[in-house]
C-alpha positions as CSV (number, residue, x, y, z in Angstrom):
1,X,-63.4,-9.6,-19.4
2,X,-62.3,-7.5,-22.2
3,X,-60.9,-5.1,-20.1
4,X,-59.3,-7.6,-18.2
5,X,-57.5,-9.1,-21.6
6,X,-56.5,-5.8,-22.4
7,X,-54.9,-5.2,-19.4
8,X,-52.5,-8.4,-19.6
9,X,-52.1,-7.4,-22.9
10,X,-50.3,-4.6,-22.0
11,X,-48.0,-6.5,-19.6
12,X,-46.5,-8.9,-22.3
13,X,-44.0,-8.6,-24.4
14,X,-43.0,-9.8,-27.3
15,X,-40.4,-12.7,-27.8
16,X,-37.4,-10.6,-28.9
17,X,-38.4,-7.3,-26.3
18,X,-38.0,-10.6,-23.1
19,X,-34.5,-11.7,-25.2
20,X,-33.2,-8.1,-24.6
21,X,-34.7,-7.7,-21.1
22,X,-33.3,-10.7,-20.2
23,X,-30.1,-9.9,-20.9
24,X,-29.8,-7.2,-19.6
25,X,-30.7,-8.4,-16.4
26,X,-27.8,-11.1,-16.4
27,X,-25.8,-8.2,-17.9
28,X,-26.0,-6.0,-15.0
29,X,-26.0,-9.2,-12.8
30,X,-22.6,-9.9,-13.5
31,X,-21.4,-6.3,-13.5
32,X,-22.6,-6.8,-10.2
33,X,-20.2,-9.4,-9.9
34,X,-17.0,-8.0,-11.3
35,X,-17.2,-5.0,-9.7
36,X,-17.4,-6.6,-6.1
37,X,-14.4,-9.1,-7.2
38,X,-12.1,-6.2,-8.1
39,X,-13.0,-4.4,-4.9
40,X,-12.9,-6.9,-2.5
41,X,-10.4,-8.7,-4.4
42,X,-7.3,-6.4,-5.8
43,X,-8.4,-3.2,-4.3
44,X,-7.8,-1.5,-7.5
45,X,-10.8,0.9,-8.1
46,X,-10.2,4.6,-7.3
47,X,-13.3,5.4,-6.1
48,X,-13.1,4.0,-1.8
49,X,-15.9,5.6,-0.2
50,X,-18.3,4.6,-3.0
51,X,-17.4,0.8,-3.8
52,X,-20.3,-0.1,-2.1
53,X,-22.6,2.3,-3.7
54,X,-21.3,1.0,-7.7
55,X,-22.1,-2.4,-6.5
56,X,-26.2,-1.3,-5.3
57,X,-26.6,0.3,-8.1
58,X,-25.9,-2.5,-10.4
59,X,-27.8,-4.3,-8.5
60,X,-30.6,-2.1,-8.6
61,X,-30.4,-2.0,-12.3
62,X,-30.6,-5.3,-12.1
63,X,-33.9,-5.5,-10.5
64,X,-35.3,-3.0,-12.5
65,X,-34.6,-4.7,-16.0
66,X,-36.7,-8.0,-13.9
67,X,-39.1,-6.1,-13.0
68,X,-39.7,-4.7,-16.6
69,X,-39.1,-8.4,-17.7
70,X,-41.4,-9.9,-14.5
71,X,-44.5,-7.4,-13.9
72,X,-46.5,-9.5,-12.4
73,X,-47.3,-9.1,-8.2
74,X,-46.0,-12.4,-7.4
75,X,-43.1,-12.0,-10.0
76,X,-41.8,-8.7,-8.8
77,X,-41.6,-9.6,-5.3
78,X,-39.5,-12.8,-5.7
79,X,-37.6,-10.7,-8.2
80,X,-36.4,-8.2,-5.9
81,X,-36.0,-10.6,-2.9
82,X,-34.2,-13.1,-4.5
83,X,-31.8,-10.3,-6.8
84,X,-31.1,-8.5,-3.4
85,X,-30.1,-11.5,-1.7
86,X,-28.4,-12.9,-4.6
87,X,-26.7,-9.6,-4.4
88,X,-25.9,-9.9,-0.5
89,X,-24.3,-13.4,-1.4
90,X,-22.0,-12.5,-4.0
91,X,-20.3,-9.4,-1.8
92,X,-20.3,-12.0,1.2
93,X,-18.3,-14.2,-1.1
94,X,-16.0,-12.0,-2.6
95,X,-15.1,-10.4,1.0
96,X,-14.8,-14.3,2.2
97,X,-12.2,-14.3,-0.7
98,X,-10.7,-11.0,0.3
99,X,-10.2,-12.5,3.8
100,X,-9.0,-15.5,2.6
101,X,-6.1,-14.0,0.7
102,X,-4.8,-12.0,3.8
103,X,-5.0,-14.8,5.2
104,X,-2.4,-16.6,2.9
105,X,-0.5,-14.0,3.3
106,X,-0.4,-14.0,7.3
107,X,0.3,-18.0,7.3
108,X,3.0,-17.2,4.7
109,X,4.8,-14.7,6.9
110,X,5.2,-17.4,9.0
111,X,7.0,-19.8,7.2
112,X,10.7,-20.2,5.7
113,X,10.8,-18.3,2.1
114,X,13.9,-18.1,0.1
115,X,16.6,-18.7,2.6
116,X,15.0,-16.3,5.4
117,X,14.0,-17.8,8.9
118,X,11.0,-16.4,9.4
119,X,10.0,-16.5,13.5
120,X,6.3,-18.0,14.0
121,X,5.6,-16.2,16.7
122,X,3.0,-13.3,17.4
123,X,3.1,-10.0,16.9
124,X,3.7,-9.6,20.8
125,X,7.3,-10.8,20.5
126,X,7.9,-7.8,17.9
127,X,9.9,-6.4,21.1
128,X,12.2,-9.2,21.3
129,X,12.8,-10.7,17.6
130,X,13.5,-9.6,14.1
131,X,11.0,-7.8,11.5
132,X,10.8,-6.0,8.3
133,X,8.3,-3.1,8.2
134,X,7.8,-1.5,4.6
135,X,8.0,2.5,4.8
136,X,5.7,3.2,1.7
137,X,5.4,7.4,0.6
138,X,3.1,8.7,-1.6
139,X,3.1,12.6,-3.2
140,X,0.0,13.8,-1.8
141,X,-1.1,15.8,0.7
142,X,-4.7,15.2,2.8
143,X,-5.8,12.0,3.9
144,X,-3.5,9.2,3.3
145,X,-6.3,7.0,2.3
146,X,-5.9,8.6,-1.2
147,X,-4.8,6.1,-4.0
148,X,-1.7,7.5,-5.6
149,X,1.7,6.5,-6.5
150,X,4.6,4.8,-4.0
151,X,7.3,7.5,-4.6
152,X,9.3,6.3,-1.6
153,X,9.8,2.9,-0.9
154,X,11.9,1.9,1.6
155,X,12.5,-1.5,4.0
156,X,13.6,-1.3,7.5
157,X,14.6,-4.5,9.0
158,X,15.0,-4.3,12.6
159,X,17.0,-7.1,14.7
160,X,16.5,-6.3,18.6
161,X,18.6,-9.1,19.1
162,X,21.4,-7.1,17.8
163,X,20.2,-3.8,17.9
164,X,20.7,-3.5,14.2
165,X,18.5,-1.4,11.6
166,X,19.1,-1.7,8.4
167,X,17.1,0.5,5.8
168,X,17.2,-0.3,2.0
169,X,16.0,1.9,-0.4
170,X,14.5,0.7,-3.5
171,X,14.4,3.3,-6.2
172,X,11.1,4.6,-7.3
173,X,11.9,3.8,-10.9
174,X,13.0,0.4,-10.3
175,X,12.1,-1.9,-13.5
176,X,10.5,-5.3,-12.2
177,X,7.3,-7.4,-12.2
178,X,4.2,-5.6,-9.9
179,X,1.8,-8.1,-8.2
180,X,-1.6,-8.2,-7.8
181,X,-3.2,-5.7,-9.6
182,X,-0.2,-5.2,-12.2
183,X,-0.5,-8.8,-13.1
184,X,3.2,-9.5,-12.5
185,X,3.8,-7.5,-15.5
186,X,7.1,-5.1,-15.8
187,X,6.6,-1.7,-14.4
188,X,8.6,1.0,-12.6
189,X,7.9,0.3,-8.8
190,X,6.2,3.6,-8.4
191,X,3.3,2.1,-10.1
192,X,2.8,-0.2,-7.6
193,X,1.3,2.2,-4.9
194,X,-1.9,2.1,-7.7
195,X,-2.8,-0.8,-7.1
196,X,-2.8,-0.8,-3.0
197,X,-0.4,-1.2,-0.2
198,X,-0.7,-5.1,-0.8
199,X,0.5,-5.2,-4.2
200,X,3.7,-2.8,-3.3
201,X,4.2,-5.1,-0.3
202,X,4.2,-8.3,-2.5
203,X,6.1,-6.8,-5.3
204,X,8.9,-6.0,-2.9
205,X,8.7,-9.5,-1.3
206,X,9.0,-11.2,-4.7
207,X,12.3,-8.6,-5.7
208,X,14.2,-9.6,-2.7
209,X,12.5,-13.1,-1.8
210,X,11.7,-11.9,2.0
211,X,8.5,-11.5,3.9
212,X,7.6,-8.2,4.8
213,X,6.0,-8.1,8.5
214,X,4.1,-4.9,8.9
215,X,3.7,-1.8,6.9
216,X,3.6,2.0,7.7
217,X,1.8,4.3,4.7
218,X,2.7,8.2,5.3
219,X,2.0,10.8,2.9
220,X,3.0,14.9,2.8
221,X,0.8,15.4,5.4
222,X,1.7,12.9,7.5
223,X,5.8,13.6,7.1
224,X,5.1,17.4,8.3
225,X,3.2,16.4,11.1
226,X,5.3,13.8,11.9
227,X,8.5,16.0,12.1
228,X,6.7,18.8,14.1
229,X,6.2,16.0,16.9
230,X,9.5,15.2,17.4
231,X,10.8,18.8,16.9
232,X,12.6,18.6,14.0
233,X,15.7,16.4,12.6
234,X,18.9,16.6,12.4
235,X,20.4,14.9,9.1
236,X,24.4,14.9,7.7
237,X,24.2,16.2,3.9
238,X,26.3,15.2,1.7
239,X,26.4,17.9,-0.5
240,X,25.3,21.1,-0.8
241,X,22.2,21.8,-2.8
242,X,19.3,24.1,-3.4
243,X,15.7,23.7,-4.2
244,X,12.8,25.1,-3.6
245,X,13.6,28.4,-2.2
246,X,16.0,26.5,0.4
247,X,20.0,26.3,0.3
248,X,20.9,23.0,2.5
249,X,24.6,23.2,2.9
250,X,27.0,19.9,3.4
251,X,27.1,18.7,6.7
252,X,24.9,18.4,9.9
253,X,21.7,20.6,9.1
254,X,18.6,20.8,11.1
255,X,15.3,20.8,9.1
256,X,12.3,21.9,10.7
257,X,8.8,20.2,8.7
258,X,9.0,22.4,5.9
259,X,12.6,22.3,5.1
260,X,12.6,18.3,5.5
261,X,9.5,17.8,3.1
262,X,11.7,19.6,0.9
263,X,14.9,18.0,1.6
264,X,13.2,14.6,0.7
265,X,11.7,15.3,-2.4
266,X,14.8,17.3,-4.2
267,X,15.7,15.1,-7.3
268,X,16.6,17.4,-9.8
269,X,18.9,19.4,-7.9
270,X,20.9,16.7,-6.9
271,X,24.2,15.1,-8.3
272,X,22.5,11.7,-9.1
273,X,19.0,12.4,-9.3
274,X,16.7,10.2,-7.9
275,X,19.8,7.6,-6.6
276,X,20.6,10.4,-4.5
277,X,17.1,11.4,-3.2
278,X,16.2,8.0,-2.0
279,X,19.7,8.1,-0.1
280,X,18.2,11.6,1.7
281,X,15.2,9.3,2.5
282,X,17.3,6.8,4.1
283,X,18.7,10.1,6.2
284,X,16.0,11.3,7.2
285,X,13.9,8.1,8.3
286,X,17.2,7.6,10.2
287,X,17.1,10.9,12.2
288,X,13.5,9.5,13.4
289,X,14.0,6.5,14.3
290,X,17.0,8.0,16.6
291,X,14.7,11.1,17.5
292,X,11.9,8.5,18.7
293,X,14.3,6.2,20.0
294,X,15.1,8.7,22.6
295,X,14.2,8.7,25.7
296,X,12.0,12.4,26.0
297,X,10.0,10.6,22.8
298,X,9.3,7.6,24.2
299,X,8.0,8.9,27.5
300,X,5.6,11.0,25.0
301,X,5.0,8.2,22.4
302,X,1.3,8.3,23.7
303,X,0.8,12.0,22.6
304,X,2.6,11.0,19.1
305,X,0.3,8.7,18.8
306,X,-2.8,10.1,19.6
307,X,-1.5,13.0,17.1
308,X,-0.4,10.8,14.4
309,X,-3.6,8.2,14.4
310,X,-5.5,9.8,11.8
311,X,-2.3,10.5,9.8
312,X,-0.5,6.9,9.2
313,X,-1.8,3.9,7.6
314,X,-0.3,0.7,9.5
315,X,-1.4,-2.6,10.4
316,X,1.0,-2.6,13.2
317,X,-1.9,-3.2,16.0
318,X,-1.5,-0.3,19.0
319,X,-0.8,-3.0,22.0
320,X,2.3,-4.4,20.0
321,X,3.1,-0.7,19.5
322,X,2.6,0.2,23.4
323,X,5.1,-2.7,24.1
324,X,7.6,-2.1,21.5
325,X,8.0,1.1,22.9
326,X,8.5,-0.1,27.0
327,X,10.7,-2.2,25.5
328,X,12.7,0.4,24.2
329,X,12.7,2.5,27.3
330,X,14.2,-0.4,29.6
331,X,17.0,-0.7,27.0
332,X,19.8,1.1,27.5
333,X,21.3,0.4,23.9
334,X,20.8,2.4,20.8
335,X,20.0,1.4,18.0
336,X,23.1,0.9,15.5
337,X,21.4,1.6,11.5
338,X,23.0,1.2,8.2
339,X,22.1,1.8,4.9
340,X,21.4,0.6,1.6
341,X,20.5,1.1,-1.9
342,X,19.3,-0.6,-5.0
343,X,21.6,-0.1,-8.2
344,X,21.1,-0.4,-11.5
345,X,21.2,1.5,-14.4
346,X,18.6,4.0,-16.6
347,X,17.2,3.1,-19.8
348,X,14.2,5.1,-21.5
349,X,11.3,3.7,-23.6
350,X,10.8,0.3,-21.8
351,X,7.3,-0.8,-21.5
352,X,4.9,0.2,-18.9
353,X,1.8,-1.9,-17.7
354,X,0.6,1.4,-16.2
355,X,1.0,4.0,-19.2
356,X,1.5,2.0,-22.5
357,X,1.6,5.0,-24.7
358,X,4.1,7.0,-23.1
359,X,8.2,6.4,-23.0
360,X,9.3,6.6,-19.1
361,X,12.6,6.7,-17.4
362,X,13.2,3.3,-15.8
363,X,16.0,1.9,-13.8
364,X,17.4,-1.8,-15.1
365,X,18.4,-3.9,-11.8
366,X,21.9,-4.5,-11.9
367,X,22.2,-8.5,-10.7
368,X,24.9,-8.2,-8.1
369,X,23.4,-5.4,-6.6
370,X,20.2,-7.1,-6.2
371,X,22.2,-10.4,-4.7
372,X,23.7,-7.8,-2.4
373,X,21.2,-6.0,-0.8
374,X,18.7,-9.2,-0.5
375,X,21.7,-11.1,1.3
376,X,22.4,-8.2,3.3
377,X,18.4,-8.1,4.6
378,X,18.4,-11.7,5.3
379,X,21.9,-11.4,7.4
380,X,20.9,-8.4,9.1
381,X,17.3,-10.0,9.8
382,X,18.6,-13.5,11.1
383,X,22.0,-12.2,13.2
384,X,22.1,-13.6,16.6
């Protein structure tokens, strides 16, 4: 008996010890919680692989404060069942809620927003009607899974009805609000890319009141292998420049990988800075959309693909791919692409969501530009 009592004695605790330990059980409980609503919900942690990982082990933390709290047989077991499944539930919900949003966004690309006809039907007609694809670049090299910043940011809007392509640049250090993640607080658009694909992608659709179809992610990597495929570009230069080790003379110039990756991140070098650079983004996306527009491409798009699968981020699904691509190989037009650019002008020390503490350069949107290029993507998007 007394060695019974003893033993239970050494199982209690006292009032304020089962305070703390219960706490800290609801504590890590909704740490738990959090952490799977950011992931799931804004994408915004850094870490990818191990998202899954954070979440067991608050969980497991979890259980092991009840089961400090709980010793008993019968305790402990219900304990770890019912934290696990409580556990189980919450990620269920918040990738429900995940869903959910993309969702939203799906039925909203659908709809009329801001003065754009938007064409409800599937991606299967991609061949046949308008679309805006996002072309997001971010400076790293590796896998393009990698969070980083959105240092090129550029729309195409393609009308097959016309055989139009428009591209519009906007300026990495464009001053607006950034969704999601940046809480619709003012940022330089660069910032954006922290935050996911999703958040550049609404940001973008809230600057020029549009819907942005699809999305293609490319990073360093990506752009060399990418311009080894098609055997180099050919791009008209505006002016002559150096960087890098490389002169690139005005006028026509071929660019093998290395001397395009180079072409298209010169800034410095150039007469107006990053204004300039994103225009040499607008030439270069141009010279691949001709070079696989052609015909030698497109009767090789599967070994670009099979080449580049591993390399691009896109939600563009490979069937609508397959018959964009016959589509363009029964048509005997080319493609006839413009160009635009965001203006504005650049102001230092504004605020950043993103840094607070330091003074950045930052572009100011100048109004009429802004009213031009939007009208410009609706007209090219909805021309007959």
């Amino acid at each position: 008996m007394t060695s019974k009592h003893a033993h239970r004695d050494r199982r209690s605790y006292s009032r304020f010890e089962t305070i703390i330990l219960s706490i800290l059980f609801f504590v890590f409980l909704i740490l738990a919680m959090t952490t799977s609503y950011l992931i799931f919900r804004y994408k915004i942690l850094a870490f990818r692989n191990y998202n899954y990982y954070i979440i067991g082990i608050l969980a497991l933390l979890a259980i092991l404060i009840g089961f400090l709290l709980f010793r008993g047989k019968a305790f402990v077991l219900n304990l770890v069942l019912s934290s696990l499944a409580i556990t189980v539930l919450l990620v269920a919900l918040f990738q429900t809620s995940f869903a959910l949003n993309i969702y939203k966004k799906i039925s909203r690309s659908k709809s009329m927003k801001n003065g754009q006809s938007i064409n409800a039907s599937t991606d299967k007609d991609m061949s046949e009607r308008s679309f805006n694809i996002y072309v997001s670049g971010i400076d790293t090299y590796g896998s393009v899974k990698n969070v980083s910043r959105s240092d090129v940011n550029v729309i195409v809007t393609v009308n097959n009805a016309s055989n139009k392509v428009l591209l519009t640049t906007t300026p990495r250090d464009t001053y607006l609000q950034i969704a999601d993640g940046g809480k619709n607080e003012f940022d330089k658009l660069t910032h954006s890319g922290i935050y996911g694909i999703e958040a550049s992608i609404h940001t973008l659709e809230n600057l020029y009141g549009i819907v942005l179809d699809h999305y293609v992610r490319l990073n360093f990597t990506s752009f060399l292998k990418l311009v080894d495929l098609v055997g180099g570009i050919d791009v008209n230069n505006e002016q002559t420049f150096s960087d890098r080790g490389y002169t690139f003379p005005k006028g026509k110039v071929h660019l093998d990988s290395k001397k395009a990756l180079v072409f298209v991140r010169a800034r410095y070098t150039l007469k107006d800075g990053d204004k300039d650079r994103g225009r040499n983004h607008e030439r270069v996306i141009e010279a691949l959309i001709r070079k696989l527009d052609s015909k030698d491409a497109l009767s090789n798009y599967k070994e670009i693909l099979t080449h580049m699968s591993d390399s691009i981020q896109t939600d563009i699904p490979l069937d609508v791919l397959m018959d964009m691509v016959n589509a363009r190989m029964n048509s005997s037009a080319s493609y006839q692409i413009e160009s635009q650019d965001l203006q504005g002008r650049g102001v230092m020390g504004l605020p950043s969501h993103a840094m607070p503490e330091s003074k950045l350069y930052m572009m100011e949107i100048d109004k009429d530009s802004l009213d031009k290029v939007s009208r410009k993507i609706k007209d090219t998007y909805n021309e007959k």
